[in-house]
C-alpha positions as CSV (number, residue, x, y, z in Angstrom):
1,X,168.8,12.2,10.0
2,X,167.2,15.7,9.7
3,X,164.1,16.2,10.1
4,X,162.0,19.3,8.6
5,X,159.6,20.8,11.0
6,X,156.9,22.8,9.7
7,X,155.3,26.1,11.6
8,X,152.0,24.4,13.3
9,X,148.8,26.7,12.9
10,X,147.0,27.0,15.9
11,X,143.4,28.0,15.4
12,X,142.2,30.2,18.2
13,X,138.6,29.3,19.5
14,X,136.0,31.5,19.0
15,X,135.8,34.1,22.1
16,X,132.9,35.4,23.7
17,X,129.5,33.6,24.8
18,X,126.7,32.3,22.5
19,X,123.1,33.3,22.2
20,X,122.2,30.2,24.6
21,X,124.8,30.7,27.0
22,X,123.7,34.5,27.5
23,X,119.8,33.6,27.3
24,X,121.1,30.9,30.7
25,X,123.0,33.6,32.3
26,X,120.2,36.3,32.1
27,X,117.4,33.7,33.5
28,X,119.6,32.8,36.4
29,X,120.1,36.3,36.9
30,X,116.4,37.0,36.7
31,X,115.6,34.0,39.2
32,X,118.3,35.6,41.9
33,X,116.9,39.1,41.4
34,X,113.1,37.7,41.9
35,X,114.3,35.6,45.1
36,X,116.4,38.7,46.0
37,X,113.4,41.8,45.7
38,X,111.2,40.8,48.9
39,X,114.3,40.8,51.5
40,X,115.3,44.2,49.9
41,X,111.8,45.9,50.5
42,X,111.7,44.6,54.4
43,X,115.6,45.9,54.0
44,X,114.6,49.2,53.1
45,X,110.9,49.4,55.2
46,X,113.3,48.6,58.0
47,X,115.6,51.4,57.6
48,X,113.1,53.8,57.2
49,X,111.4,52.6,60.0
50,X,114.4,53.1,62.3
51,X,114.9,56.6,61.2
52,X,111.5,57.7,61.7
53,X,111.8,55.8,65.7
54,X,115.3,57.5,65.8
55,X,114.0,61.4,64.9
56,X,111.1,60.7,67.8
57,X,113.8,59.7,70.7
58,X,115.9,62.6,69.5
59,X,112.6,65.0,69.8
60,X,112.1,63.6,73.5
61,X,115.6,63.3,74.9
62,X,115.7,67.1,73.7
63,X,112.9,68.0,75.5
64,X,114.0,66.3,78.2
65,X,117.4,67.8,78.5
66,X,116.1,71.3,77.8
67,X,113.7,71.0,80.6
68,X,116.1,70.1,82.8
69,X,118.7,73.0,81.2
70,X,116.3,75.9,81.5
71,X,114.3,74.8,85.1
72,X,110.7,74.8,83.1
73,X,108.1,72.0,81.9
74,X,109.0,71.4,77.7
75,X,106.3,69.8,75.5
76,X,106.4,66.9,72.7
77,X,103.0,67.2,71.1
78,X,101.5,66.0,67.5
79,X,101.0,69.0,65.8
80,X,99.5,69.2,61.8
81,X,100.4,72.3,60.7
82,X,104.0,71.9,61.5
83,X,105.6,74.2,58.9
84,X,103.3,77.0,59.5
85,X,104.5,79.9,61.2
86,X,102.0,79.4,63.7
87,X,102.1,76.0,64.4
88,X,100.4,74.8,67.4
89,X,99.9,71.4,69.0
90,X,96.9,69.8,67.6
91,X,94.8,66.4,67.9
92,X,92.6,66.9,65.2
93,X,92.4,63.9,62.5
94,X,93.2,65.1,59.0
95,X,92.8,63.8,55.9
96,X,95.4,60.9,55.8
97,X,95.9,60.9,59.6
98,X,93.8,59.5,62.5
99,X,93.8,62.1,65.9
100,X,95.9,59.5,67.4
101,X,98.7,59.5,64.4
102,X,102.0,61.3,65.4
103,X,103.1,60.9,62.1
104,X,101.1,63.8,61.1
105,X,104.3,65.4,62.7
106,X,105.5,67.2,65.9
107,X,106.7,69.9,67.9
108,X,108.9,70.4,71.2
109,X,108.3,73.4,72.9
110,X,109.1,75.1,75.9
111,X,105.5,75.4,78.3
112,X,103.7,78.4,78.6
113,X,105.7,80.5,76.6
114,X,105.0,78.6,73.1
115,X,108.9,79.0,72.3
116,X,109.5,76.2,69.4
117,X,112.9,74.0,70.1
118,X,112.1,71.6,67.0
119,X,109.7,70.8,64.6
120,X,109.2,67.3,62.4
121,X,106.8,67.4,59.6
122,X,104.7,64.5,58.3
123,X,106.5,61.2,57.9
124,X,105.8,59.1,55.1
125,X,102.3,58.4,54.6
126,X,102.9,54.6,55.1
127,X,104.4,55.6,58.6
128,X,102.5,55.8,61.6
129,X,103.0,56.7,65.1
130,X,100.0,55.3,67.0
131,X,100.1,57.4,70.6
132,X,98.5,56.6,74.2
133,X,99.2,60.3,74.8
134,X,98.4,63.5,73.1
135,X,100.9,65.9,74.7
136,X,104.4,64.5,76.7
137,X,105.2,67.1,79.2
138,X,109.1,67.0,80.4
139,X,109.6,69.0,84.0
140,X,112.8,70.1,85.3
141,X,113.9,67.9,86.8
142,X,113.6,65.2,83.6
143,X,110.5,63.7,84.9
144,X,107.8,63.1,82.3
145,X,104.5,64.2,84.0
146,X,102.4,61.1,82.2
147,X,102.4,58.2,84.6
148,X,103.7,56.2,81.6
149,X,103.2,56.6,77.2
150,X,104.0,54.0,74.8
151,X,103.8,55.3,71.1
152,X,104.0,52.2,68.4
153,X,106.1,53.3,65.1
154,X,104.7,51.1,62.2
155,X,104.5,50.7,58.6
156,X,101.5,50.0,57.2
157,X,100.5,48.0,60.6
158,X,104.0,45.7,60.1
159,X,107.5,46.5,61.2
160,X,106.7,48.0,64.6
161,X,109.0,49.7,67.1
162,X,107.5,51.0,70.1
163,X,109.2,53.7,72.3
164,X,108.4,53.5,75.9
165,X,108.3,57.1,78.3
166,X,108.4,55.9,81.9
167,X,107.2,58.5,84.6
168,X,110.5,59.1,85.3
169,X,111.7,60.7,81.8
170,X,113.3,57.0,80.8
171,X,113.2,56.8,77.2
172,X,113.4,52.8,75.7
173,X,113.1,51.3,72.2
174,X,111.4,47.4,71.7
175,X,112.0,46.2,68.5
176,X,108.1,45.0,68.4
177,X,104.5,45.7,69.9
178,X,105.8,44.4,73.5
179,X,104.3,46.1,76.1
180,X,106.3,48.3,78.0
């Protein structure tokens, strides 16, 4: 016996998503990004933060190496006017900076002569670089003349780093306010 076989149609399913299943999907998304946007800031505050700690311990360990390379005291002082041609070291408040605020910006220069080896402007105006000292003085032979600074790195008062100068020229990062 033969049997006849027909061609079966297959309908395809419709393809893509539906108005529901997209509306689901975007509120999930939503929900993630919401949970997701708080660890990003302290991401990002962190970052910054670690640059600005990172451009302050390459400022002193230059100081200290030219001071031992050229035999003569170098200076790291907070200066304001920075970018100026005749930029000077400075603990005057400003506007948006206490007299105690590094992150009004600063100089290394060579002692006495006034030479300029590096200059940092302003860091962001959230940053600030609360000092114990208003002048660190690197001799030649690497020693810091201060008996010991601490400056404190901060954001808005959260997120500190503190970078330790022992009397020695020792230059140490602490992840928080810890004493030195």
């Amino acid at each position: 016996m033969h049997l006849l076989r027909t061609p079966m149609r297959v309908i395809a399913p419709d393809s893509g998503l539906t108005l529901i299943e997209t509306m689901v999907a975007l509120a999930i998304a939503g929900i993630l990004l919401s949970l997701a946007a708080p660890a990003m800031r302290g991401f990002l505050v962190q970052n910054r933060l670690a640059a600005d700690t990172s451009q302050l311990v390459a400022a002193l360990t230059l100081a200290r190496s030219e001071a031992i390379q050229r035999g003569r005291a170098v200076q790291v002082c907070r200066s304001v006017d920075v970018d100026s041609a005749a930029a000077a070291c400075s603990a005057a408040a400003t506007a948006k900076r206490a007299a105690d605020d590094w992150g009004a910006g600063w100089l290394v220069l060579v002692a006495g002569s006034g030479q300029i080896l590096s200059r940092q402007g302003a860091l962001d105006d959230n940053s600030r670089v609360a000092a114990t000292r208003k002048t660190i003085t690197y001799h030649s032979g690497g020693n810091a003349s201060n008996s010991f600074a601490r400056l404190a790195v901060s954001h808005n008062g959260e997120f500190v780093r503190t970078v330790c100068i022992s009397s020695t020229g020792r230059i140490s990062v602490k992840p928080d306010t810890a004493e030195c």
